[in-house]
N, CA, C and O atoms as a GROMACS GRO file, in nm:
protein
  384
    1UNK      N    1   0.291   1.075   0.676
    1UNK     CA    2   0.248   0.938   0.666
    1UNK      C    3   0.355   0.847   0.721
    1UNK      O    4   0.471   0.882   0.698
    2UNK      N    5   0.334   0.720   0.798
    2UNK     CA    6   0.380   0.670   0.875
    2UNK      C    7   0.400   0.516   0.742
    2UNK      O    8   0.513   0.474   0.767
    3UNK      N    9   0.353   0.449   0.653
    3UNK     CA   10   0.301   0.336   0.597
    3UNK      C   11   0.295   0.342   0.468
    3UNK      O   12   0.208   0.427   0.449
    4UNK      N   13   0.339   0.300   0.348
    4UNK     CA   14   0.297   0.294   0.237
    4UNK      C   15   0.272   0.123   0.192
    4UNK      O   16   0.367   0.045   0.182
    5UNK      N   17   0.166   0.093   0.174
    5UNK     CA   18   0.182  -0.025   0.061
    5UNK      C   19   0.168  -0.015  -0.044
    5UNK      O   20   0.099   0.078  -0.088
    6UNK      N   21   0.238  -0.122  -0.141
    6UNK     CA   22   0.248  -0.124  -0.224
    6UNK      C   23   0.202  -0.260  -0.282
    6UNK      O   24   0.246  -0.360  -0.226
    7UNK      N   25   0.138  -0.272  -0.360
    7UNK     CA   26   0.114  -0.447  -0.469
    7UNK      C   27   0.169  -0.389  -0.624
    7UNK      O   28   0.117  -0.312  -0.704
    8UNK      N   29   0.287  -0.458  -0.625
    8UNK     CA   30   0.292  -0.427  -0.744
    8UNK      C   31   0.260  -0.584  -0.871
    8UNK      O   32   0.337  -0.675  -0.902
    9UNK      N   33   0.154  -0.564  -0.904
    9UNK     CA   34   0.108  -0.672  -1.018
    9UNK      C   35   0.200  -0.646  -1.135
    9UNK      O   36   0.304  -0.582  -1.150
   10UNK      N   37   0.098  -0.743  -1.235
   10UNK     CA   38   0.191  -0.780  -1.366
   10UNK      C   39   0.122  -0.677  -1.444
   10UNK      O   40   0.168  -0.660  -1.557
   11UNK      N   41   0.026  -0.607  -1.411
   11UNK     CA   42  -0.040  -0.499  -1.512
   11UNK      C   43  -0.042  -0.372  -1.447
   11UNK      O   44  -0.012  -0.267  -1.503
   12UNK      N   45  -0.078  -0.383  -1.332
   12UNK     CA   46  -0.136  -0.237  -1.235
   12UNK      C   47   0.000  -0.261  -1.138
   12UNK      O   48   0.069  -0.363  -1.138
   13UNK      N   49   0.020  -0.150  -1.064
   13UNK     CA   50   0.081  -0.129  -0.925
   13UNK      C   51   0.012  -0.033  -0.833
   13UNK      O   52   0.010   0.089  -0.846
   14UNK      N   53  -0.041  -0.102  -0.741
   14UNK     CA   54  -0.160  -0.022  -0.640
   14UNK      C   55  -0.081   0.017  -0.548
   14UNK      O   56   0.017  -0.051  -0.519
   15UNK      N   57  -0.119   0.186  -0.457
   15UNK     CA   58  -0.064   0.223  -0.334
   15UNK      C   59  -0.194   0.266  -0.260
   15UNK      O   60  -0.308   0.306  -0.285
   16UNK      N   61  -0.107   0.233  -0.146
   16UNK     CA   62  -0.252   0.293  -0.039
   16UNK      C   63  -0.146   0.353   0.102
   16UNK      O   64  -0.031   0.321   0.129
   17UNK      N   65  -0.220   0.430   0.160
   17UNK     CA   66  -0.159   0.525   0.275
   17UNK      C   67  -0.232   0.569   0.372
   17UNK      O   68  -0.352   0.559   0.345
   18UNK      N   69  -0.214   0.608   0.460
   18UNK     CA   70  -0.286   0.696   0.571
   18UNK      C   71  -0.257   0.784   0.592
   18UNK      O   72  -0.152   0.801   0.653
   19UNK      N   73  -0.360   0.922   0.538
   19UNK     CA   74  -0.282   1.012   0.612
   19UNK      C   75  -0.397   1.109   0.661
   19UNK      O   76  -0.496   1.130   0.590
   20UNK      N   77  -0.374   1.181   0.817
   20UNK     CA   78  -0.512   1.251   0.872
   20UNK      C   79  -0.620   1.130   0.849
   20UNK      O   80  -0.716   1.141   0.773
   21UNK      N   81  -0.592   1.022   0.921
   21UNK     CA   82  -0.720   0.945   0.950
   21UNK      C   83  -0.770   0.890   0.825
   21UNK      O   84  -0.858   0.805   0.843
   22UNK      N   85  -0.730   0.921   0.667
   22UNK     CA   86  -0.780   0.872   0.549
   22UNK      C   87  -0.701   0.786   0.488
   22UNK      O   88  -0.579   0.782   0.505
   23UNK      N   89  -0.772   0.707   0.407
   23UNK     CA   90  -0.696   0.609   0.333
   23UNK      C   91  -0.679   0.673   0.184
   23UNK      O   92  -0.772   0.729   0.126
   24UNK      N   93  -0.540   0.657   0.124
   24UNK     CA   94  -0.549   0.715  -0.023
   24UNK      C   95  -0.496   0.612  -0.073
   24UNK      O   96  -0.403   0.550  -0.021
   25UNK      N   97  -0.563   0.577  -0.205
   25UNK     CA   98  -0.563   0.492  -0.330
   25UNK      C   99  -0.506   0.563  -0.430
   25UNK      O  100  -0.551   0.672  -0.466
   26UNK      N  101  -0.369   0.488  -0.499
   26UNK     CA  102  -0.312   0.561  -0.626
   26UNK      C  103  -0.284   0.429  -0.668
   26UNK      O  104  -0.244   0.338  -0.594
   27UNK      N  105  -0.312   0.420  -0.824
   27UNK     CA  106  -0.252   0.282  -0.908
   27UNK      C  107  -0.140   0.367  -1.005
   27UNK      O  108  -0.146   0.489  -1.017
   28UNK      N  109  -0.030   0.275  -1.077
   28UNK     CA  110   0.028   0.308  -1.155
   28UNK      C  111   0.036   0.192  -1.292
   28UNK      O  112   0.062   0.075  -1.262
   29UNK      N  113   0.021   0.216  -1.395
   29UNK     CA  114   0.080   0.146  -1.504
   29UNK      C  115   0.254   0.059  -1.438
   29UNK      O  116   0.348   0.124  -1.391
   30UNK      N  117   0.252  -0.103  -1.456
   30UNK     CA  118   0.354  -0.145  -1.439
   30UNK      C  119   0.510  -0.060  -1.516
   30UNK      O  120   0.626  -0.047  -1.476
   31UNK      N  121   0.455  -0.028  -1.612
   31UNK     CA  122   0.544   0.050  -1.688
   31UNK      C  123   0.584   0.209  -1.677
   31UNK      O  124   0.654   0.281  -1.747
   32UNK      N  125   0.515   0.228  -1.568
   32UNK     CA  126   0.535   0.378  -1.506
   32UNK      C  127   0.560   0.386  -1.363
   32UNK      O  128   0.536   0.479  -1.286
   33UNK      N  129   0.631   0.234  -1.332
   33UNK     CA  130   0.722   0.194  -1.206
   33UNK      C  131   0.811   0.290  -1.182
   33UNK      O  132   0.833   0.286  -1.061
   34UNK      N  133   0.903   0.413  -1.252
   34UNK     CA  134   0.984   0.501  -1.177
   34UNK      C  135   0.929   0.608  -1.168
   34UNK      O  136   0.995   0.683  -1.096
   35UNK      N  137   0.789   0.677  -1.227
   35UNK     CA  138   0.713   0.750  -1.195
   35UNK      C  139   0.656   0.700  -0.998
   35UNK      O  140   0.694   0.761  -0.898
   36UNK      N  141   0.587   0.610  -0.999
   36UNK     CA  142   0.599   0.570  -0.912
   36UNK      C  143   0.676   0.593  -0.786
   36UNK      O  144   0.619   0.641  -0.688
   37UNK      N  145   0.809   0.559  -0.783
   37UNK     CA  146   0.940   0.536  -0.712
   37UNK      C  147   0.941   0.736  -0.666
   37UNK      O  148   0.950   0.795  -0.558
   38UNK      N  149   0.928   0.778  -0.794
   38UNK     CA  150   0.933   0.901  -0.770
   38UNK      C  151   0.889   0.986  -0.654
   38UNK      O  152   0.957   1.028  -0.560
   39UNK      N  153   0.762   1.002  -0.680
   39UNK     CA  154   0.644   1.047  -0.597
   39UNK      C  155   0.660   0.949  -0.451
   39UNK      O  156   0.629   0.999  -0.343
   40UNK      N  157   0.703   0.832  -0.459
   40UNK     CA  158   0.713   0.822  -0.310
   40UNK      C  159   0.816   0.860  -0.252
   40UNK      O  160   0.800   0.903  -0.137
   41UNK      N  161   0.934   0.858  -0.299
   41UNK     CA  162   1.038   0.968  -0.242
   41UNK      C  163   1.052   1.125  -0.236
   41UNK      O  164   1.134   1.199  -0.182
   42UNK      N  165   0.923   1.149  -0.324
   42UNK     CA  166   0.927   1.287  -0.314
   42UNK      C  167   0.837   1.342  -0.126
   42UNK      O  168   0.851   1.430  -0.041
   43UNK      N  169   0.760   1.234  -0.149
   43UNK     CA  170   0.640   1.237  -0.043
   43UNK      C  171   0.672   1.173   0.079
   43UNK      O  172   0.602   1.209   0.174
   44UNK      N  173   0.766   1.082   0.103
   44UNK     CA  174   0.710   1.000   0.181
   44UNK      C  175   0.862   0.927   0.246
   44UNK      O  176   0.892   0.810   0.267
   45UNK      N  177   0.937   1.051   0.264
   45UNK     CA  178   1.093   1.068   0.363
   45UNK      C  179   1.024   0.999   0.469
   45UNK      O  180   0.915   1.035   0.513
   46UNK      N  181   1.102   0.883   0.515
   46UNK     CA  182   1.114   0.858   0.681
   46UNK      C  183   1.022   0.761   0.710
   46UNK      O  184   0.994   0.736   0.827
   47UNK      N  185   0.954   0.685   0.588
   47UNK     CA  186   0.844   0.609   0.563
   47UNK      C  187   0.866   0.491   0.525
   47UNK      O  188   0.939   0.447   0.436
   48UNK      N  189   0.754   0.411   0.642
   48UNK     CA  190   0.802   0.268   0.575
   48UNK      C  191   0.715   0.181   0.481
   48UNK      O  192   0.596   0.159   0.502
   49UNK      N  193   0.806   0.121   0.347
   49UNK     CA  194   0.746   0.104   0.244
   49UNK      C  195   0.731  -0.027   0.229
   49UNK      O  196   0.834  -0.084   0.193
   50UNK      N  197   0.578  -0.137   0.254
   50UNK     CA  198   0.578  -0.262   0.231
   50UNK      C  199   0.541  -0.274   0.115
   50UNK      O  200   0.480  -0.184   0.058
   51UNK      N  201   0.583  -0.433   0.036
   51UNK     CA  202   0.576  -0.402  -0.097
   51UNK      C  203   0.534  -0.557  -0.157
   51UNK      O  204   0.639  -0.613  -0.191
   52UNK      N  205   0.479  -0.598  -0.168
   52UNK     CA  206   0.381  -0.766  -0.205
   52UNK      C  207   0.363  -0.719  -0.390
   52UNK      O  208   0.352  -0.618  -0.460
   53UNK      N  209   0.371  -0.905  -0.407
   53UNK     CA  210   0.309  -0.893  -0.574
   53UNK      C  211   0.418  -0.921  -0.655
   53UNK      O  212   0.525  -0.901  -0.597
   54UNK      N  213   0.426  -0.958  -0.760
   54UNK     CA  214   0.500  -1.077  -0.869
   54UNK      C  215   0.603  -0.976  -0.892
   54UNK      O  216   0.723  -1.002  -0.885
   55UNK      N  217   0.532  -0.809  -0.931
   55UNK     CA  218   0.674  -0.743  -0.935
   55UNK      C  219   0.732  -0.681  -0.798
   55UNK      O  220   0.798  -0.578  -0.785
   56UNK      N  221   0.699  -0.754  -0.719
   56UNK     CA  222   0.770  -0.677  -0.602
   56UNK      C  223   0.901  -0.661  -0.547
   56UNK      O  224   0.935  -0.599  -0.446
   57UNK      N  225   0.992  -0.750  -0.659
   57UNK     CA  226   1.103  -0.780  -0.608
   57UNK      C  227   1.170  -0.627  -0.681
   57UNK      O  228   1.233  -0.537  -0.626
   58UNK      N  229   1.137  -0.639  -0.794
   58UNK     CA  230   1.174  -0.507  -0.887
   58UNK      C  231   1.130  -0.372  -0.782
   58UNK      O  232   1.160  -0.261  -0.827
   59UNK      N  233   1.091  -0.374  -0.705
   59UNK     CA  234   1.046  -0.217  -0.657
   59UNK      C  235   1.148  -0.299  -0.523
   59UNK      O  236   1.234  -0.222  -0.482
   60UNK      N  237   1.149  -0.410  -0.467
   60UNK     CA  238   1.261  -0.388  -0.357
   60UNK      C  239   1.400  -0.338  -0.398
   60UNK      O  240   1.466  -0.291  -0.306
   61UNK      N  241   1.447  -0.338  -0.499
   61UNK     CA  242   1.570  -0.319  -0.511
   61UNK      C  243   1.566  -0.155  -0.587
   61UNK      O  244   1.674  -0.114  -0.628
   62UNK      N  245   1.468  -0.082  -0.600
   62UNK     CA  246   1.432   0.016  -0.660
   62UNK      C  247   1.461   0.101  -0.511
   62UNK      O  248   1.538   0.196  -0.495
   63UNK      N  249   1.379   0.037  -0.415
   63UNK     CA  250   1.342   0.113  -0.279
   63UNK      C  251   1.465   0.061  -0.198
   63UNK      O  252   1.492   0.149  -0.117
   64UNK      N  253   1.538  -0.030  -0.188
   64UNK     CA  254   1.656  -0.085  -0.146
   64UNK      C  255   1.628  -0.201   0.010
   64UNK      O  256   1.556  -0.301   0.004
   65UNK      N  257   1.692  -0.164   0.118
   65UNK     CA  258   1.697  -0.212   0.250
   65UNK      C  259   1.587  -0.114   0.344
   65UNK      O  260   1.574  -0.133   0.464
   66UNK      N  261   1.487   0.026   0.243
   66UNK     CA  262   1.419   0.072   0.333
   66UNK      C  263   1.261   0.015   0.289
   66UNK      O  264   1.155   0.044   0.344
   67UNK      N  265   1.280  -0.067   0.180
   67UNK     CA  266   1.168  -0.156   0.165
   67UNK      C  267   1.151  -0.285   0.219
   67UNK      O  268   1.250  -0.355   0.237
   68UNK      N  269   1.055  -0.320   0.243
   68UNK     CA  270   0.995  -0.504   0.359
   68UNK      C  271   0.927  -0.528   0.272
   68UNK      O  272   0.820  -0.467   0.258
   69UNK      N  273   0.980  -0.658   0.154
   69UNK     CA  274   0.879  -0.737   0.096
   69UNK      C  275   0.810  -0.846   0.178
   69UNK      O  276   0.874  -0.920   0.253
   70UNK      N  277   0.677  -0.854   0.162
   70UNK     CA  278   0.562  -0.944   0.213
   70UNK      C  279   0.512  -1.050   0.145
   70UNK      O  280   0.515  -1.044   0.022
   71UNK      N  281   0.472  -1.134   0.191
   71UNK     CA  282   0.411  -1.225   0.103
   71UNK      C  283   0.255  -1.196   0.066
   71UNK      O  284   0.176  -1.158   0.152
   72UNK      N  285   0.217  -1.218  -0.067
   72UNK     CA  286   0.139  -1.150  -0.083
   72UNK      C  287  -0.012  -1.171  -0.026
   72UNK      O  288  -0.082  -1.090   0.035
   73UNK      N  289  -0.041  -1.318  -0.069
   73UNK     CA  290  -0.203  -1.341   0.026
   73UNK      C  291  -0.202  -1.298   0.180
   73UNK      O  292  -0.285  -1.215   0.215
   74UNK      N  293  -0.123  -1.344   0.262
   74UNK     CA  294  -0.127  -1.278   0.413
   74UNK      C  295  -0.144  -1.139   0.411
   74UNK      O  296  -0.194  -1.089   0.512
   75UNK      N  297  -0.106  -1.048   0.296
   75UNK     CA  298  -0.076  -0.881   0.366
   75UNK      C  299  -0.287  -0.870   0.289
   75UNK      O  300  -0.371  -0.786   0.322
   76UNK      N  301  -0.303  -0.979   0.195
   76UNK     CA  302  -0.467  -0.939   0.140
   76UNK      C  303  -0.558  -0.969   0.250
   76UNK      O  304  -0.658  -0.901   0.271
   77UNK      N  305  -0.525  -1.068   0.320
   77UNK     CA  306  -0.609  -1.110   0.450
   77UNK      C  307  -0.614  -0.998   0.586
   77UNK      O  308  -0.708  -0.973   0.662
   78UNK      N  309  -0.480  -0.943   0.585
   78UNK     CA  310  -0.487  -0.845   0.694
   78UNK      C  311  -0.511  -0.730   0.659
   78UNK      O  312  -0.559  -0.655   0.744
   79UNK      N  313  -0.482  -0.666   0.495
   79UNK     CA  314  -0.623  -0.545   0.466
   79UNK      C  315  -0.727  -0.554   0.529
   79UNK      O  316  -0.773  -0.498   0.629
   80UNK      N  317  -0.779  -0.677   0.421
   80UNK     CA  318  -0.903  -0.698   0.481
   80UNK      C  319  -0.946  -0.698   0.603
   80UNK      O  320  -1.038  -0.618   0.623
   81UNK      N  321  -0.904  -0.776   0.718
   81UNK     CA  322  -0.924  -0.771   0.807
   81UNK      C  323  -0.924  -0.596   0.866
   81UNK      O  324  -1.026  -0.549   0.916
   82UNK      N  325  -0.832  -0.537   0.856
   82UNK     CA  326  -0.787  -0.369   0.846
   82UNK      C  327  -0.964  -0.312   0.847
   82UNK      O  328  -1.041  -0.268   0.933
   83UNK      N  329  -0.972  -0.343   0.701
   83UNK     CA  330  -1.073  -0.268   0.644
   83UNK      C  331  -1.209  -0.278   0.722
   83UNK      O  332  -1.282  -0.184   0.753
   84UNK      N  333  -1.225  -0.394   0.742
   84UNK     CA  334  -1.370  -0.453   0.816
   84UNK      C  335  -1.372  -0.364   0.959
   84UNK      O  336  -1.457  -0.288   1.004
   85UNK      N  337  -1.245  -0.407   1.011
   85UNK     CA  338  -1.263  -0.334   1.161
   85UNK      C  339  -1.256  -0.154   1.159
   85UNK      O  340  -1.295  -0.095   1.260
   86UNK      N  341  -1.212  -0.084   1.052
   86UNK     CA  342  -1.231   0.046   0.996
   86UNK      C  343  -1.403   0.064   1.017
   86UNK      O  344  -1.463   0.144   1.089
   87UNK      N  345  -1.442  -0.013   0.952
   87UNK     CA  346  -1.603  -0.020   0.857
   87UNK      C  347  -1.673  -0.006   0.979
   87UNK      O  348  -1.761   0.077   1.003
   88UNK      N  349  -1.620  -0.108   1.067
   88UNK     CA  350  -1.726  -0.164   1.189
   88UNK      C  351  -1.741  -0.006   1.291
   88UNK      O  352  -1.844   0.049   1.328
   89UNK      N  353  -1.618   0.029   1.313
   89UNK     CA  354  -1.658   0.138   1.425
   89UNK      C  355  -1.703   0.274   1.348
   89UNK      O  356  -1.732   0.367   1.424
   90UNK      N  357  -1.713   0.299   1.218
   90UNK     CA  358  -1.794   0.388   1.189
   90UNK      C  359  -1.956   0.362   1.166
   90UNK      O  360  -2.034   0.457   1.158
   91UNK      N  361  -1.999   0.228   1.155
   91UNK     CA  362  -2.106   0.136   1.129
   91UNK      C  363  -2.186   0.197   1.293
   91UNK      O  364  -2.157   0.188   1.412
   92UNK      N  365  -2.296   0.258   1.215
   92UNK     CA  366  -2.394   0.277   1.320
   92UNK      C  367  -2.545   0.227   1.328
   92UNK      O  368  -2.631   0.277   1.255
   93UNK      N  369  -2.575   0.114   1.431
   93UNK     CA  370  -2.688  -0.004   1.413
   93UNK      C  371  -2.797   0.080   1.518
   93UNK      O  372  -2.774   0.111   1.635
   94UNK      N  373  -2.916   0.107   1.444
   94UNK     CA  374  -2.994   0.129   1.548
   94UNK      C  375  -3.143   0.056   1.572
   94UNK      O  376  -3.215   0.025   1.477
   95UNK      N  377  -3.173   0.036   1.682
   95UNK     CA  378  -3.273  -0.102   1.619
   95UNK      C  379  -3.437   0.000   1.743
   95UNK      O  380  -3.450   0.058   1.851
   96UNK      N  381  -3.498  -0.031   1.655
   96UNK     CA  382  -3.646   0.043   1.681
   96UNK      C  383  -3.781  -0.055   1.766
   96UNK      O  384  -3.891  -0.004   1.786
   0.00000   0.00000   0.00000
């Protein structure tokens, strides 16, 4: 995997990834932030880790200078955007 994001909220901490063409979804309990930390260093050598959301400052200094905090509405707009154009080229219209 080339990408990890991260949102880490005030309740949940969401990850998402690519890997072989798929997207994977993992949440963690805010309170199971070094569980977390874990598994991405176990997994995810050589990887770059963006990281948005109220606790995000706590996982930059967890992840150090190989983490890029984001601001958070811009990185929700360019999911999205992500996601739609994902959607669109598997989206097959056939008209009769």
């Amino acid at each position: 995997m080339k990408k990890i994001g991260i949102d880490a909220g005030g309740t949940l901490v969401k990850l998402v990834y690519e890997e072989n063409g798929q997207l994977h979804f993992k949440t963690y309990s805010t309170s199971n932030m070094t569980k977390l930390a874990d598994w991405v260093r176990m997994v995810a050598q050589n990887t770059r880790i963006f990281i948005t959301g109220g606790k995000g400052a706590k996982l930059k200094r967890t992840f150090g200078q190989d983490a890029i905090q984001l601001e958070e509405f811009s990185t929700q707009v360019d999911g999205t955007n992500y996601l739609l154009k994902k959607a669109e080229k598997r989206l097959m219209i056939t008209y009769s």
